[in-house]
Residue frames as a rotation matrix with the C-alpha (Angstrom) as fourth column:
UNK 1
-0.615 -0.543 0.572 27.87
0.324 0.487 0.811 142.94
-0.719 0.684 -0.124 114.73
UNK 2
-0.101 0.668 -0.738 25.60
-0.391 -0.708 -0.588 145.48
-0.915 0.229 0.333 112.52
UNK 3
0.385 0.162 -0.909 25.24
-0.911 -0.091 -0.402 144.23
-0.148 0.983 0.112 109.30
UNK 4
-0.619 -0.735 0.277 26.94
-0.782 0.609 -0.131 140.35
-0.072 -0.298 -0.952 110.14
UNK 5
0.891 0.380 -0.251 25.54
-0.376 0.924 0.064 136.84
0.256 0.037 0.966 109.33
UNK 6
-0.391 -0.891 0.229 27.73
-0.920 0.388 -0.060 134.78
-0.035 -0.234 -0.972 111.71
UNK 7
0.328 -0.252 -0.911 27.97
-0.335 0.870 -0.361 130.68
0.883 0.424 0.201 110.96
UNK 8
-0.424 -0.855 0.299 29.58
-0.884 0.318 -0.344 128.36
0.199 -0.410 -0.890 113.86
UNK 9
0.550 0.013 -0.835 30.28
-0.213 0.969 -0.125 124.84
0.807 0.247 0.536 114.05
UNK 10
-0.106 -0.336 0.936 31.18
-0.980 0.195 -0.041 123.48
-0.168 -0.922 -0.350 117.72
UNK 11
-0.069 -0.125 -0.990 32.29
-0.199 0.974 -0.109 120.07
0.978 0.189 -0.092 117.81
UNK 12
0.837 0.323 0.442 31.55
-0.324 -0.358 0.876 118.59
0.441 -0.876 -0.196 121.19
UNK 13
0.660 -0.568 0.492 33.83
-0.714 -0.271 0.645 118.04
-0.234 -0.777 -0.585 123.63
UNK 14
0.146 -0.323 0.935 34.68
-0.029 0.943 0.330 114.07
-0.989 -0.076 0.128 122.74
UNK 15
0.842 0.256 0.474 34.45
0.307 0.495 -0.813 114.46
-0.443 0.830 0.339 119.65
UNK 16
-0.115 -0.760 -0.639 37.10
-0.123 -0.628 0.769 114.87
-0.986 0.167 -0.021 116.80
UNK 17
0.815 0.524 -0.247 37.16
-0.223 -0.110 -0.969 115.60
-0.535 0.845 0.028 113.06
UNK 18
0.640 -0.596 0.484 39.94
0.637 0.764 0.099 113.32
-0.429 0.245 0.869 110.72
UNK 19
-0.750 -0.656 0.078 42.91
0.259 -0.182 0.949 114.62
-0.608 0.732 0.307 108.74
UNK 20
-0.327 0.046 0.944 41.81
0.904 0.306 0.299 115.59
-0.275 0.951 -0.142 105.58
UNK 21
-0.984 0.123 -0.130 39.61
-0.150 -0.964 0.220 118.51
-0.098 0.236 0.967 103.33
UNK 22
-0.338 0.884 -0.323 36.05
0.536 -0.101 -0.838 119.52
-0.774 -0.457 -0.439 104.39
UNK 23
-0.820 0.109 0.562 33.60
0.314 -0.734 0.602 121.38
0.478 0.670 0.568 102.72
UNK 24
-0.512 0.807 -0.293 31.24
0.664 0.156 -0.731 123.30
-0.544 -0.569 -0.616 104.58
UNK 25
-0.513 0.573 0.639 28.04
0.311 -0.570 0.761 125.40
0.800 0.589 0.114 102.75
UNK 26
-0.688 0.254 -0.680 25.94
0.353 -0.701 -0.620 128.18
-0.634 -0.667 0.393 104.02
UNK 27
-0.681 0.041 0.731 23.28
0.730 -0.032 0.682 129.66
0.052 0.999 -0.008 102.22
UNK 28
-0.532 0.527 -0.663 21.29
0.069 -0.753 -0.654 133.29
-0.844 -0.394 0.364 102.44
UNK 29
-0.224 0.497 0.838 18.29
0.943 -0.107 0.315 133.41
0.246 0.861 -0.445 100.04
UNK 30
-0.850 0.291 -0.439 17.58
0.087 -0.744 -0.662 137.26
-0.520 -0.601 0.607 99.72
UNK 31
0.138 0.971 -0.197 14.32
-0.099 -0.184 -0.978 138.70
-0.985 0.155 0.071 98.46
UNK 32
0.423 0.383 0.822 13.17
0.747 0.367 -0.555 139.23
-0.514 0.848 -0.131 95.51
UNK 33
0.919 -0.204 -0.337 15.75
-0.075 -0.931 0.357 141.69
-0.386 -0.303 -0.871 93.52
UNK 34
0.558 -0.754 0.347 19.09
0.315 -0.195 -0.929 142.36
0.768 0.627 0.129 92.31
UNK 35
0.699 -0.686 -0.204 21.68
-0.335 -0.566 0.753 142.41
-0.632 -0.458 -0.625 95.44
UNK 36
0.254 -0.921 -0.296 25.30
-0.668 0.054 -0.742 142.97
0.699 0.387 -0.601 95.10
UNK 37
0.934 -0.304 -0.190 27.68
0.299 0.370 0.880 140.40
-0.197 -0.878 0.436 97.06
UNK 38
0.500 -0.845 0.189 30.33
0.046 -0.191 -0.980 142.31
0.865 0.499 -0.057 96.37
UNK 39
0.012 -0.340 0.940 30.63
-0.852 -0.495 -0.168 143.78
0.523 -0.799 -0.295 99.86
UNK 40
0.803 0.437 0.406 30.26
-0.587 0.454 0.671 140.15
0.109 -0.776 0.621 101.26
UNK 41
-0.104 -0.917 -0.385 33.15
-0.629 0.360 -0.689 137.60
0.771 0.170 -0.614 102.32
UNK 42
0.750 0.062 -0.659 34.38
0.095 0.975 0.200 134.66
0.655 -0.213 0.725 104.41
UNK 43
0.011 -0.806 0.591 36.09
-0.789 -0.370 -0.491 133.51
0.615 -0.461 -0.640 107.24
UNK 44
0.966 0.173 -0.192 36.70
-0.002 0.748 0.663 130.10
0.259 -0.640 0.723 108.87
UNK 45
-0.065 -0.993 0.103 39.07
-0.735 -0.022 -0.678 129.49
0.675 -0.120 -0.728 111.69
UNK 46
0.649 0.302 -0.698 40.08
-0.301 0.945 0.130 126.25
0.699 0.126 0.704 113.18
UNK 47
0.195 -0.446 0.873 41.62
-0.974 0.015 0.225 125.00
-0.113 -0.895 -0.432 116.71
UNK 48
0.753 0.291 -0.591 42.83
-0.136 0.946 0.293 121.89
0.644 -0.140 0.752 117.57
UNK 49
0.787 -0.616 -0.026 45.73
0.383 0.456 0.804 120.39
-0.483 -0.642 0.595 120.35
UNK 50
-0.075 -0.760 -0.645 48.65
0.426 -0.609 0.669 122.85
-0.902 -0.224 0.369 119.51
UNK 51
-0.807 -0.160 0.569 47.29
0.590 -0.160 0.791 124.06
-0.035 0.974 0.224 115.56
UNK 52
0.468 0.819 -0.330 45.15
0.435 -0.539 -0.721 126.56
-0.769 0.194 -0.609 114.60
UNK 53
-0.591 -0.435 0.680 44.55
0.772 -0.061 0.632 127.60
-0.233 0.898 0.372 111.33
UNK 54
0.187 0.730 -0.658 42.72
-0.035 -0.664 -0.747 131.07
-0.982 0.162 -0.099 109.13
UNK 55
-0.595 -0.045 0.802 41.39
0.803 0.000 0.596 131.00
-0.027 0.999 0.037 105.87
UNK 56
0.258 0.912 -0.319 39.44
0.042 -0.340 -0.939 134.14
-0.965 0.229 -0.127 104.23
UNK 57
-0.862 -0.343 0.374 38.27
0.442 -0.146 0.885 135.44
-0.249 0.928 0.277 101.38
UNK 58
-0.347 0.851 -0.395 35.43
-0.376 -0.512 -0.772 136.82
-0.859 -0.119 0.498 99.59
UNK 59
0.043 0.460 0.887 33.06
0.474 0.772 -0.423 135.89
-0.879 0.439 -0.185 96.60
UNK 60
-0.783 -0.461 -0.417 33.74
-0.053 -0.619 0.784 136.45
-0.620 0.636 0.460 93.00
UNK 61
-0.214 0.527 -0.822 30.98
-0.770 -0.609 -0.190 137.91
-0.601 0.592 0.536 90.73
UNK 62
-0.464 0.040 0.885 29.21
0.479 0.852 0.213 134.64
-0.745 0.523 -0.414 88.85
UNK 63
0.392 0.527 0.754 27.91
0.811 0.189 -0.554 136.84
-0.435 0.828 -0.353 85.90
């Protein structure tokens, strides 16, 4: 996964997670500098007893 920051959330076995809308955060401090996230984006997919959902996307430019 060259160039990949990978995220995952495992719920355990017993557990389960209600209806409803989540937010989860992540955060990469880089050095000191001027990157771009242009090249960077998202992806979260979700299982559950016959449903599975995908969302991406990527980040828009805050200046």
């Amino acid at each position: 996964m060259g160039g990949t920051l990978v995220y995952r959330w495992v719920l355990k076995p017993v557990l389960t997670v209600p209806a409803g809308s989540y937010e989860f955060a992540a955060q990469f401090n880089n050095g000191t500098g001027v990157r771009s996230g242009a090249g960077d984006g998202y992806r979260v997919d979700a299982q559950g007893p016959g449903h599975s959902a995908s969302v991406r996307g990527g980040f828009a430019p805050t200046r």
